[in-house]
C-alpha positions in Angstrom: 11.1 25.5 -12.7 8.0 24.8 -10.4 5.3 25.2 -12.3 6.6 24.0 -15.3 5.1 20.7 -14.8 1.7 18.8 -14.4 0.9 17.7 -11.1 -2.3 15.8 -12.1 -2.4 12.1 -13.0 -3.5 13.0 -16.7 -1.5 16.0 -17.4 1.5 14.1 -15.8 1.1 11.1 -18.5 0.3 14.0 -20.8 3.4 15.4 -20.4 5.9 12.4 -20.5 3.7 11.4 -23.9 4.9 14.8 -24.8 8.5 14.4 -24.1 8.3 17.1 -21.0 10.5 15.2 -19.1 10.5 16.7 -15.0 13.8 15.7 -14.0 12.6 14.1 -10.6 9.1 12.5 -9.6 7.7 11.9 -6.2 4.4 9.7 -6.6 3.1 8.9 -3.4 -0.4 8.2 -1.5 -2.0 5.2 -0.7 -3.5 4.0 -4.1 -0.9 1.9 -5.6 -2.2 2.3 -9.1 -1.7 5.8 -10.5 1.9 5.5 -8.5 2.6 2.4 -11.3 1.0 3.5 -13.9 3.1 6.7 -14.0 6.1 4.9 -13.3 5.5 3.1 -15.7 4.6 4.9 -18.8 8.1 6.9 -17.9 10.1 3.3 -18.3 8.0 2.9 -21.5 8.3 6.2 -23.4 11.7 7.5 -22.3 13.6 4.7 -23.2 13.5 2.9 -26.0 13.4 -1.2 -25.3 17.2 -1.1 -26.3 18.6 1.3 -24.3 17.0 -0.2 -20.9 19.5 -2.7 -20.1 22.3 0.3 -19.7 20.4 3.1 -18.9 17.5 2.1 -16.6 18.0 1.3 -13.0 15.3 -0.4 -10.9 15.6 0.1 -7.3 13.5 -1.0 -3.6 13.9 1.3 -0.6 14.5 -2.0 1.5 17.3 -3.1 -0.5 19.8 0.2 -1.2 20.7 3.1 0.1 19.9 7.0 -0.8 23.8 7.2 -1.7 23.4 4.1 -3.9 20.6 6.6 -5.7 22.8 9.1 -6.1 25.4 7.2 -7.2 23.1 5.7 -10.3 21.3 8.8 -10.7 24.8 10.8 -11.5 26.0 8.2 -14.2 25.5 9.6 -17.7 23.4 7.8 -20.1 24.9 5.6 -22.0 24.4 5.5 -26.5 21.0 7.5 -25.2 19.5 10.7 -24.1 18.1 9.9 -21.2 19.2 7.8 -18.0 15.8 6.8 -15.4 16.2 5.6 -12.3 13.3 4.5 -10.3 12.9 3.9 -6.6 10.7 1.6 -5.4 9.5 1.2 -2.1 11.0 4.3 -1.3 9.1 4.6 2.1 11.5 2.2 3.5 14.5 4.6 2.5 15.3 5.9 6.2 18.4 8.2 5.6 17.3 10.8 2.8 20.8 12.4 2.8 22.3 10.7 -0.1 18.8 12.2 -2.8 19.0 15.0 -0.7 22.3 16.0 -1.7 21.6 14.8 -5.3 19.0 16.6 -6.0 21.1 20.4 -5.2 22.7 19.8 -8.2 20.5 17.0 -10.2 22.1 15.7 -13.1 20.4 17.1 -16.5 19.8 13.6 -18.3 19.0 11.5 -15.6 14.8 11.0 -14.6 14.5 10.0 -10.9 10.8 8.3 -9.4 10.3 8.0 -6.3 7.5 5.7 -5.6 6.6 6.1 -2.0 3.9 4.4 -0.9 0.8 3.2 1.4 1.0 6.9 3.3 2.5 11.0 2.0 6.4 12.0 2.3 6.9 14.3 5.3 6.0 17.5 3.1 8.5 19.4 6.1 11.8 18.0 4.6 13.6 19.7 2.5 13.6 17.0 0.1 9.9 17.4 -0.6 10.8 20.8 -1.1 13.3 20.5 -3.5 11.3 17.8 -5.4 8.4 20.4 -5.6 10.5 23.1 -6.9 12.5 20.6 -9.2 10.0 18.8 -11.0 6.8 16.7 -10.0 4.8 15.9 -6.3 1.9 14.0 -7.0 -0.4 12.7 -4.4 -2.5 9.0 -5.5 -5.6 9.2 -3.1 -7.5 6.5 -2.9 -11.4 6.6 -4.9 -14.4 7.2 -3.4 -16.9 4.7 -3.8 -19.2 7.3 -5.8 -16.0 7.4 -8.3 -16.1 4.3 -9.2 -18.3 3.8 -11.4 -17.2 6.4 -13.4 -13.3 4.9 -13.1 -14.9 1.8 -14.9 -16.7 4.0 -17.8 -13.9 5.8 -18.7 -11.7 2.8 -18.4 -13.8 1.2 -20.9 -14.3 4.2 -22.9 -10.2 4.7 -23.3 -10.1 1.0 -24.6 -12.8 1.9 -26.8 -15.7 0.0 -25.3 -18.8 1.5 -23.8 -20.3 0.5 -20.8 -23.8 1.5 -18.9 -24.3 2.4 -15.4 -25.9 -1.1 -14.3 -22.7 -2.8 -15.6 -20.0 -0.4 -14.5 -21.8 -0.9 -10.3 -22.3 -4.8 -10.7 -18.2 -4.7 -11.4 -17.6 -2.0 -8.4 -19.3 -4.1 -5.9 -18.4 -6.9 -6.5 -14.6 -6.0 -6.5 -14.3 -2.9 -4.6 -11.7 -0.2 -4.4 -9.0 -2.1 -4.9 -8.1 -0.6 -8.7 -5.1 -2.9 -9.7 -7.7 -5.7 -9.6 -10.2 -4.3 -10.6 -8.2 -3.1 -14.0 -7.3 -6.8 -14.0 -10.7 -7.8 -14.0 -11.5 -5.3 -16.9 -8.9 -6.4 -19.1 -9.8 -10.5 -18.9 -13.4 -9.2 -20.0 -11.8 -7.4 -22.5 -9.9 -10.4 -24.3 -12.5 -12.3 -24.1 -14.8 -10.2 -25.8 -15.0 -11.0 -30.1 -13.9 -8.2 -32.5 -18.0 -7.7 -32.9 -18.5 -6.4 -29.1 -18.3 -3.2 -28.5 -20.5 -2.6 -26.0 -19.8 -4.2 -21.9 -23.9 -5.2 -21.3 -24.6 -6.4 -17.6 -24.9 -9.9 -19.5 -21.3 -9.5 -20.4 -19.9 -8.7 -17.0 -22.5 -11.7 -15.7 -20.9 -14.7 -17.9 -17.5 -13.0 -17.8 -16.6 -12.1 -14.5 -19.4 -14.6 -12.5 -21.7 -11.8 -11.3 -25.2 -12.3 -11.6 -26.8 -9.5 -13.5 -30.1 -10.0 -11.6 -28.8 -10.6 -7.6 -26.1 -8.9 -7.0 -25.0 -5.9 -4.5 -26.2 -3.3 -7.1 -29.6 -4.9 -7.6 -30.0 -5.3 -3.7 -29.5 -1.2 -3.1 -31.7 -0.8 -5.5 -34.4 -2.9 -4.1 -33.9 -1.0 -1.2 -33.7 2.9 -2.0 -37.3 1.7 -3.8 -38.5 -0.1 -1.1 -39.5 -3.4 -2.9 -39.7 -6.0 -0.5 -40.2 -8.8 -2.7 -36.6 -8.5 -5.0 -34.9 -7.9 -1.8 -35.8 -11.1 -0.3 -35.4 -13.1 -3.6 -31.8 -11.6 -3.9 -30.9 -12.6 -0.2 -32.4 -16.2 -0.7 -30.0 -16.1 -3.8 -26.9 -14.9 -1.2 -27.8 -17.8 1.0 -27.4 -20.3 -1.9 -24.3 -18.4 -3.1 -22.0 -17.1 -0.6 -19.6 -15.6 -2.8 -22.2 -13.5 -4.7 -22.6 -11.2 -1.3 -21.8 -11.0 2.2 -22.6 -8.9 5.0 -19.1 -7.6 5.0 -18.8 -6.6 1.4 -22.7 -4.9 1.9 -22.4 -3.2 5.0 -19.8 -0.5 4.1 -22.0 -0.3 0.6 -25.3 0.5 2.3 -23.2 3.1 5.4 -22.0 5.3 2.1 -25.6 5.3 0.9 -27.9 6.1 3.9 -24.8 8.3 5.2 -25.2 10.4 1.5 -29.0 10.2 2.2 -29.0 12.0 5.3 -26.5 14.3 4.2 -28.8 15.0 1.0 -31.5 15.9 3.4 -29.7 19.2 4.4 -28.8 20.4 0.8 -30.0 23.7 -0.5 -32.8 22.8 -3.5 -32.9 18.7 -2.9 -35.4 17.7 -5.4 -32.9 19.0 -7.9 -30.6 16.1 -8.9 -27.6 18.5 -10.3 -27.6 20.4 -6.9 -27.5 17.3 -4.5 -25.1 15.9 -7.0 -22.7 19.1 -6.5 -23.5 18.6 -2.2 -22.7 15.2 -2.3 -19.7 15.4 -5.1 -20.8 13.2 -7.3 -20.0 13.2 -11.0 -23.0 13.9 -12.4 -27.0 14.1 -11.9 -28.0 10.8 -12.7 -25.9 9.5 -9.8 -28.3 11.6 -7.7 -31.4 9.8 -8.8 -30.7 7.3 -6.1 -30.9 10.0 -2.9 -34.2 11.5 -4.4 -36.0 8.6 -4.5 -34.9 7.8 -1.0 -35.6 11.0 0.3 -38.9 10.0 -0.9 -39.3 6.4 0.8 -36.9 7.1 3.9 -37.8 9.8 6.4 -34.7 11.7 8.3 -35.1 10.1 11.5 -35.1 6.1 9.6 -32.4 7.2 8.0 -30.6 7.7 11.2 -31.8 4.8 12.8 -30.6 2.8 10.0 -26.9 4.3 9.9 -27.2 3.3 13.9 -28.1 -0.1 13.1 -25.7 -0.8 10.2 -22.7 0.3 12.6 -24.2 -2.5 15.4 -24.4 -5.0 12.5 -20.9 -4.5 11.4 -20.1 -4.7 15.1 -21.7 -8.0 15.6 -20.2 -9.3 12.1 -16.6 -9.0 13.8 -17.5 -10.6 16.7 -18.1 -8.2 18.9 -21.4 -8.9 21.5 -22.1 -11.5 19.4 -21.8 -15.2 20.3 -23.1 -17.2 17.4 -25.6 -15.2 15.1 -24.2 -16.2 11.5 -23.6 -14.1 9.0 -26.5 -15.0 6.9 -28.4 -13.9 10.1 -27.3 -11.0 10.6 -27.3 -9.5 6.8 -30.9 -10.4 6.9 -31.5 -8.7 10.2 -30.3 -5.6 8.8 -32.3 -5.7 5.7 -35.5 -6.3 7.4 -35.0 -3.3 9.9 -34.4 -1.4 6.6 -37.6 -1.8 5.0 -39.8 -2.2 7.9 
């Protein structure tokens, strides 16, 4: 049966939507999301709301036993096709034996998930290997800042809203990787939009979600990778007055990917061509290369390195370390200046 199944996040959903059931699921990584979305959409679309209260079982690692999931998983449905049993939390299961043993001879209507998260199952036991011949192993790695923005797009775009670059970045930066909030974040917007909006404008995600459109982390890069002095210092007299709006924490690891892609950009084959630096630096696309030729074009090699050197001292100094009393404030302004000058 290996194979037989999808093992990425859409063709997994695409499958359950298509009633190709696996008969066990192992969803594990460190991003929380895909493992509860797919989760999830099983509850949703294999049973219908009647049948749950007999024929679903919800489970938690720290509270049961692998015997107590076999036990559950070996019941027959009951007035349904299906039975589901889902394991939460399954990284604090500690004795296997119990799915182990299941899962030589896994019952034919019963759907086990087994959400194991915040690390990867130990891919040397045999029940990893007997989940990947049975049915489903599939791994929820955490985005890349560069993916983010396009997350948000195509979130938008599945709920039938379109977005632009500008207002897709002012939402990534100002929440970060974290994509059960930001989904959150995305819906809210989304109610409160009227029937007439179809389109998520930076004005939109400023009045909705309390992120100024004009000084904000994505507006501040920017000010940078172009060298204008001026915005820069206007959006960090606009951080002073708002503290919320950005810190040196939430920018340093921001401007490290950047100037860390920069220098890497310097050493791909054809770099004035955005597609080819976009393929180097795997990002989705060429405009999201526009950024690194630009730089290339205000930052030599050596400043770039000197910069990536500084931002790790500021970080440093931002959690305390050789530094007695410079202020937060202080020290994000610090590292602007020795960027542009």
């Amino acid at each position: 049966m290996a194979g037989k199944y999808a093992d990425t996040f859409d063709g997994i959903l695409r499958d359950i939507k298509n009633k190709n059931y696996a008969p066990v699921y192992l969803l594990m990584g460190e991003e929380s999301y895909f493992i509860d979305k797919i989760s999830d959409c099983i509850e949703k679309v294999v049973l219908k709301p009647e049948e749950c209260d007999f024929n679903l079982n919800v489970m938690f690692g720290a509270d049961t036993t692998s015997a107590a999931v076999e036990d559950m998983a070996r019941e027959f449905p009951v007035l349904s096709e299906w039975r589901v049993v889902i394991l939460k939390e399954a990284q604090n299961i500690r004795d296997w034996s119990g799915i182990e043993n299941y899962l030589r001879n896994p019952s034919p209507k019963t759907i086990l998930v087994i959400c194991y998260k915040n690390g990867v199952f130990d891919k040397r036991k045999k029940v990893f290997v007997n989940i990947k011949n049975l049915g489903v192993v599939f791994e929820s790695k955490k985005k890349k800042d560069s993916d983010l923005v396009p997350f948000i797009i195509s979130y938008f775009k599945s709920k039938g809203y379109a977005t632009d670059i500008k207002a897709a970045s002012m939402i990534a930066d100002n929440i970060g990787s974290d994509l059960n909030r930001m989904t959150s974040e995305i819906e809210k917007v989304i109610l409160s939009l009227d029937k007439t909006e179809t389109r998520i404008s930076p004005d939109i995600v400023e009045s909705r979600i309390g992120v100024s459109k004009d000084f904000n982390a994505f507006e501040l890069k920017s000010a940078l990778i172009n060298k204008d002095i001026f915005k820069a210092n206007q959006i960090l007299n606009y951080f002073d007055k708002n503290n919320k709006a950005g810190s040196v924490y939430s920018l340093v690891p921001l401007l490290f990917n950047y100037f860390q892609n920069l220098m890497i950009a310097y050493y791909t084959p054809g770099k004035k061509n955005e597609n080819s630096i976009a393929a180097w630096l795997e990002l989705k696309g060429g405009w999201a290369a526009k950024d690194y030729i630009v730089g290339m074009k205000n930052y030599s090699g050596v400043k770039v390195m000197q910069i990536i050197s500084k931002i790790r001292e500021i970080d440093a100094k931002s959690k305390g370390i050789e530094n007695p009393n410079t202020t937060e404030g202080e020290l994000l302004r610090e590292l602007i200046f020795y960027i542009l000058h």
